[in-house]
C-alpha positions as CSV (number, residue, x, y, z in Angstrom):
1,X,4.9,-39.1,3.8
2,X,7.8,-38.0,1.9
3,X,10.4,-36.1,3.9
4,X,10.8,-33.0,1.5
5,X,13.4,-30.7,4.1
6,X,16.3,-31.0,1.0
7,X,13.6,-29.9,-1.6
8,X,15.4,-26.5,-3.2
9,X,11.8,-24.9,-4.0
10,X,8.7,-23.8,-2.6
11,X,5.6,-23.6,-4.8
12,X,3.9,-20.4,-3.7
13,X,-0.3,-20.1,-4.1
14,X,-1.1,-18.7,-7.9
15,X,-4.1,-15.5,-8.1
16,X,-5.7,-17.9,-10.2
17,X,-5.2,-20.2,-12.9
18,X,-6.2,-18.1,-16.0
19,X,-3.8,-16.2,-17.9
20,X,-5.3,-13.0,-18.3
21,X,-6.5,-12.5,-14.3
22,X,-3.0,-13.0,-13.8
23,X,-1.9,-10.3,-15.6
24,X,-4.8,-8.3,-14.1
25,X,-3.4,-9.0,-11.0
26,X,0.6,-8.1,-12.1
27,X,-0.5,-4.4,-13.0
28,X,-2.9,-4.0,-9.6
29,X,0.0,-5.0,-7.3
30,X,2.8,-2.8,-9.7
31,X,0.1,-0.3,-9.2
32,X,-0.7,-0.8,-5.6
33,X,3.5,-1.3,-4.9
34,X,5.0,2.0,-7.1
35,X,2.5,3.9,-5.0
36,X,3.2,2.7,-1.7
37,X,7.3,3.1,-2.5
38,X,6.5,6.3,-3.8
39,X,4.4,8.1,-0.8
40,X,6.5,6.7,1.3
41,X,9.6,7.7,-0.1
42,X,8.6,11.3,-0.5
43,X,7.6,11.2,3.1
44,X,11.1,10.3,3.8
45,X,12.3,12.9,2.0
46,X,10.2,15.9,3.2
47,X,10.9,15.2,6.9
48,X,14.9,15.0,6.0
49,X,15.1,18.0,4.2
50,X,12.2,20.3,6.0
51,X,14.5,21.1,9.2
52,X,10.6,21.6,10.8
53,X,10.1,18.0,11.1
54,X,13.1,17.2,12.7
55,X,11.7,16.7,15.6
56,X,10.9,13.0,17.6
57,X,6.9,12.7,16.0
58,X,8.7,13.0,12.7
59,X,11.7,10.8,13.3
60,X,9.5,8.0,14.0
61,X,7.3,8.7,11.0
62,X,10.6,8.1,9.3
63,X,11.7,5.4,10.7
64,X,8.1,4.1,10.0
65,X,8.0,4.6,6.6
66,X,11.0,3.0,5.8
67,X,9.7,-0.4,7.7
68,X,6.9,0.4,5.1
69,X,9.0,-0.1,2.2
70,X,10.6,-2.4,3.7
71,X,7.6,-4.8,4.6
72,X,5.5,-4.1,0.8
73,X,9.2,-5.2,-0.9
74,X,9.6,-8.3,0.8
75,X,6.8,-9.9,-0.6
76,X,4.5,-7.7,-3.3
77,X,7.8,-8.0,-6.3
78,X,7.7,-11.9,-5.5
79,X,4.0,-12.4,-6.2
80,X,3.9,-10.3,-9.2
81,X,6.4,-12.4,-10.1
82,X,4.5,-15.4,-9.9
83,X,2.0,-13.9,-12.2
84,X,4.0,-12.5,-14.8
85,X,6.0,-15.3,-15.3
86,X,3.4,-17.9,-14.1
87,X,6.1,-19.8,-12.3
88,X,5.2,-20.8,-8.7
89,X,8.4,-21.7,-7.5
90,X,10.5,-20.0,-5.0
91,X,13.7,-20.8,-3.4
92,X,14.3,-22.4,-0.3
93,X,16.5,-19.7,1.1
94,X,14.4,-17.0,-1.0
95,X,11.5,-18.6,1.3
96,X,13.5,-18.1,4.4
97,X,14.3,-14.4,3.4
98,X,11.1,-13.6,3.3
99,X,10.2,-15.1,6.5
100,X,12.8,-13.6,8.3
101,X,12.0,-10.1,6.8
102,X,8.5,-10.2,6.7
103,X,8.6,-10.8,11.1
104,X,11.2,-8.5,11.4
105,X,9.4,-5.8,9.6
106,X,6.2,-6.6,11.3
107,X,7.8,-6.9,14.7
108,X,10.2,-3.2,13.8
109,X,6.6,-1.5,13.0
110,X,4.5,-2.1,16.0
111,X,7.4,-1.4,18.1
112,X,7.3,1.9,16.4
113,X,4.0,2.3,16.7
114,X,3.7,1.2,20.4
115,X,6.7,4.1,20.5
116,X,5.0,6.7,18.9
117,X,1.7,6.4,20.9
118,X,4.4,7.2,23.9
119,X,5.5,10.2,21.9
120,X,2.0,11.3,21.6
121,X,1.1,10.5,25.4
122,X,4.7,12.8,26.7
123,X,3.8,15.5,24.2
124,X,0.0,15.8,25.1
125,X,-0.3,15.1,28.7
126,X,3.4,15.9,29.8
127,X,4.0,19.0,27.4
128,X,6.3,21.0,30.3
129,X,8.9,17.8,30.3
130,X,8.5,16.9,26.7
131,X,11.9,18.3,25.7
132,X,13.6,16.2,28.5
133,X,11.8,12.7,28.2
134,X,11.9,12.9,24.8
135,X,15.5,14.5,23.5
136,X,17.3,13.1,20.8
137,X,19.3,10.6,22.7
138,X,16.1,8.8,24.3
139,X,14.7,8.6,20.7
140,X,17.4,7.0,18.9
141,X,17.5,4.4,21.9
142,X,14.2,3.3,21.8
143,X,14.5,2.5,18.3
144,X,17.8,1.0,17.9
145,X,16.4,-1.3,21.1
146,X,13.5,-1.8,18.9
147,X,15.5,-2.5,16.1
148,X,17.7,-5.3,18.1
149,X,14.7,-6.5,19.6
150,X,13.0,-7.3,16.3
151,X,16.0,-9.0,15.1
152,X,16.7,-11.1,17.9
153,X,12.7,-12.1,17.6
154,X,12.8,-12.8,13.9
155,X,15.5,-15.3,14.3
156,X,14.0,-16.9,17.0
157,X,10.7,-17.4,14.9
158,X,12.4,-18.3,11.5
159,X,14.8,-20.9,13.3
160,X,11.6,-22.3,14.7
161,X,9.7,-22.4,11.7
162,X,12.8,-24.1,9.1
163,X,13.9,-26.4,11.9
164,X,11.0,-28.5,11.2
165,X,10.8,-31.4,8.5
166,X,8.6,-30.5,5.5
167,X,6.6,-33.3,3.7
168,X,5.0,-31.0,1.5
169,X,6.3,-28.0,-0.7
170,X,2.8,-26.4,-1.4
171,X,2.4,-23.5,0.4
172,X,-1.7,-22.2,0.0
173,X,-0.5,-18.2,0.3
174,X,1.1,-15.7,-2.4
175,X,4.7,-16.1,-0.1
176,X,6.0,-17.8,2.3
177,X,4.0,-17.3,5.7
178,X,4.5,-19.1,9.0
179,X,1.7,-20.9,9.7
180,X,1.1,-22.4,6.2
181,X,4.4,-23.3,6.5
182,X,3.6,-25.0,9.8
183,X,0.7,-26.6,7.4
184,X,3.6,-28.7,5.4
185,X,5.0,-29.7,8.8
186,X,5.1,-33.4,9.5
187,X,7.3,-33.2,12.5
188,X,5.9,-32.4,16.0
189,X,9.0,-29.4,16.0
190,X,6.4,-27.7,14.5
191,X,4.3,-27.2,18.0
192,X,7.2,-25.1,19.1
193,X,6.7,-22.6,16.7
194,X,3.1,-22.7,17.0
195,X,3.3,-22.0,20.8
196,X,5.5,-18.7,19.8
197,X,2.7,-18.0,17.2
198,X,0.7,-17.7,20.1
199,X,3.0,-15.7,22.4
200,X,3.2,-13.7,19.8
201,X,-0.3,-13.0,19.1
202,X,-0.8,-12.4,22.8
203,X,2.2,-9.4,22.9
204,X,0.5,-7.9,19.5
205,X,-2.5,-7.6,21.6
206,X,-0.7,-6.3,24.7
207,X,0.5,-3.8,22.6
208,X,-2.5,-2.7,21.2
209,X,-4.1,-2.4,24.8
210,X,-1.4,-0.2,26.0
211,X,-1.7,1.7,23.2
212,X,-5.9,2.0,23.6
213,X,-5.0,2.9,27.3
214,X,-2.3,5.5,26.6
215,X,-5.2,6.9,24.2
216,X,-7.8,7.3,26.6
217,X,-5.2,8.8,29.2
218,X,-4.5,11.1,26.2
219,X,-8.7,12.1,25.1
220,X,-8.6,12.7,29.3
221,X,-6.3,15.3,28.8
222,X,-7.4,16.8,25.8
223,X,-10.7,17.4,27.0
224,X,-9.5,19.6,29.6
225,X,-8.5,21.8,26.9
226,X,-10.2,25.1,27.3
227,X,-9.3,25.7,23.6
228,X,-11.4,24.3,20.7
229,X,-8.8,25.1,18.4
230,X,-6.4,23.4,21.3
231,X,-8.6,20.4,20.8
232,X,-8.6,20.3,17.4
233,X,-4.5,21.0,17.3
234,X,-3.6,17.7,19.7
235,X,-6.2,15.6,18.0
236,X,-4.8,16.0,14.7
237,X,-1.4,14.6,15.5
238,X,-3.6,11.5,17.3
239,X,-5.6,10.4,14.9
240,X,-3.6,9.4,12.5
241,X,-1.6,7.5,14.1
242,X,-4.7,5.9,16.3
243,X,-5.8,4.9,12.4
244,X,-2.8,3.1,11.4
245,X,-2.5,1.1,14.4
246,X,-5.8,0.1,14.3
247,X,-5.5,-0.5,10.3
248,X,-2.0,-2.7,11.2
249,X,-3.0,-4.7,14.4
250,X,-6.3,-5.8,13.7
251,X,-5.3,-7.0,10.2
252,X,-2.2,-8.7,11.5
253,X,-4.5,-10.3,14.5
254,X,-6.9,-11.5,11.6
255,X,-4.2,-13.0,9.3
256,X,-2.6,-14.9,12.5
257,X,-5.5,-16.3,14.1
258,X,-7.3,-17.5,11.0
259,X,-6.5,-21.2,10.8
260,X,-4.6,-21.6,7.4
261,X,-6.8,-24.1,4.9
262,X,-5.8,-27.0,3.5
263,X,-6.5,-25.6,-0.1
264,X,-6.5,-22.2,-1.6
265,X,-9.2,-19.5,-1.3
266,X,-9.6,-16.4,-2.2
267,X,-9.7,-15.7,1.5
268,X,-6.1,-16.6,1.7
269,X,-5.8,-14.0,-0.9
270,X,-7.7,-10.9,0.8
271,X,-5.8,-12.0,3.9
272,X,-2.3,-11.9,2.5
273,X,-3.2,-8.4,0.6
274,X,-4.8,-7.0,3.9
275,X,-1.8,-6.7,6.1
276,X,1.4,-6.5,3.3
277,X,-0.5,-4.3,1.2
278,X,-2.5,-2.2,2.6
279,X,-1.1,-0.5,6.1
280,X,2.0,0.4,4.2
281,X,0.2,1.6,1.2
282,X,-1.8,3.3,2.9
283,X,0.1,4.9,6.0
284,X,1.5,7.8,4.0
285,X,-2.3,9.3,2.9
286,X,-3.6,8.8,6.7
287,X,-0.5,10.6,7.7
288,X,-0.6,13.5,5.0
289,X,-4.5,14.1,5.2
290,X,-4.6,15.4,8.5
291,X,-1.5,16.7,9.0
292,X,-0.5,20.2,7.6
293,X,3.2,20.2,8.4
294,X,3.7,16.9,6.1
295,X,1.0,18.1,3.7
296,X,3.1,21.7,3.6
297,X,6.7,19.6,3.4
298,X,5.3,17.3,0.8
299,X,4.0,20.3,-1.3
300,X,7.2,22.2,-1.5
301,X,9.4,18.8,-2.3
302,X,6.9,17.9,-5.2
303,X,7.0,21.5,-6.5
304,X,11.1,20.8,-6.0
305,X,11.1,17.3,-8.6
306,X,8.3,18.7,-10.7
307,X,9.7,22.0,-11.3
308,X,13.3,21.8,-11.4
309,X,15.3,20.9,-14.5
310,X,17.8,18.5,-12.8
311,X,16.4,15.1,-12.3
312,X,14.8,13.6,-8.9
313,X,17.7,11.5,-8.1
314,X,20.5,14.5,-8.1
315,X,18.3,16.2,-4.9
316,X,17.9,12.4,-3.2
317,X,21.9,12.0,-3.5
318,X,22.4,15.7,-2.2
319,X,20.0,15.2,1.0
């Protein structure tokens, strides 16, 4: 086979091959990616400027919504892209960007995640040392650790993934995704990578264990709530965040341990939309719905851009 490492371009998966369901799907995913920036944005906003969510549950809903933006940005603008112009081709380096940036993402937000269940756990079952365990100092650690982490992590995996030789440029998903990468591979680097695929997938579901067991340490606790309205006050801030794990693991743990085909299907498709679609598009309503201090903070900044004469962008600049 053709040793196709020097090839400058990737040819990414097309929706499909006629014009107008092309189109069709440019305006779902502009649809789809203006909301998720746009939730998520105004979730940012609210908790900066509402001086009642400045407090640790909140600073790692901020932190997590920017990973959200983050994530849908690396590789929603790309495959609209491919549809509007109906050109396949992406860079080599534009392929390693979004590999690098699609695993540090993913790797950034089930950090957080796996941090806020922690959060919940100290808050819930620990209320009297709350305060101490979980000051301001202890929060920004965590996640600049989990920041570091995920960086260190993401160049491990992309270095694994581009040191192999590629005899193909075809890649059968709408961007560039490890293990149909690994699919072009016709170098035996490639088990390498494939073993920290499967490291990989085994600390995903580590995490999501610890985070099921912090949860039924949590539902423990809460029972012994004398309270209904008690009850009803802890679960709320659980939920939510029980949701979008569950909505973020088991679609990443479904994407990763489906062998990638030789060909294209609209399987590939669902797949890719499942896990960089929708946890980040949907995060911010899961969030909101239950939760009257966001649904209160989101309220007053709509009523803010809506109602004021001076555009959006002069109270973003002045935050």
């Amino acid at each position: 086979m053709k040793n196709l490492t020097s090839t400058p371009t990737f040819l990414l998966l097309e929706f499909s091959d006629v014009r107008e369901l092309q189109i069709l799907h440019f305006f779902i995913y502009l649809a789809l990616y203006l909301t998720a920036v746009t939730w998520n944005i105004f979730i940012i906003i609210a908790i900066v400027v509402d001086y009642h969510l400045h407090t640790p549950m909140y600073f790692f809903l901020f932190n997590l919504a920017m990973i959200d933006i983050g994530f849908i940005s690396v590789t929603v603008p790309k495959s609209m892209a491919v549809s509007l112009m109906d050109d396949r081709s992406i860079s080599y380096s534009g392929c390693v960007a979004q590999v690098f940036f699609c695993f540090c993402f993913g790797t950034s937000e089930l950090i957080i995640l796996t941090i806020m269940a922690h959060d919940r756990h100290t808050a819930i079952c620990n209320p009297l040392e709350y305060e101490r365990i979980m000051h301001k100092g202890t929060c920004l650690e965590m996640v600049a650790t989990g920041w570091i982490f995920s960086v260190f992590y993401t160049i491990l995996h992309t270095g694994g993934t581009f040191a192999n030789t590629f005899c193909s440029n075809r890649i059968n998903q709408l961007f560039c995704e490890t293990p149909h990468l690994l699919k072009c591979s016709c170098s035996n680097i490639y088990l390498v990578e494939v073993g920290f695929l499967a490291i990989s997938c085994s600390v995903v579901l580590a995490c999501f264990v610890f985070i099921i067991i912090t949860y039924v340490k949590i539902f423990r606790t809460v029972l012994r709530i004398p309270s209904v309205h008690g009850q009803k006050k802890a679960l709320s801030t659980c939920i939510p965040h029980l949701t979008v794990v569950s909505l973020y693991v088991l679609t990443a743990i479904f994407a990763y341990t489906r062998p990638p085909g030789d060909s294209s299907s609209a399987v590939d498709v669902a797949v890719a939309a499942m896990y960089s679609i929708i946890p980040p598009t949907l995060n911010p309503f899961i969030y909101s719905m239950r939760n009257n201090e966001i649904k209160a903070a989101l309220w007053k900044v709509l009523k803010l851009f809506f109602s004021s004469k001076k555009p959006c962008w002069f109270y973003i600049v002045n935050i």
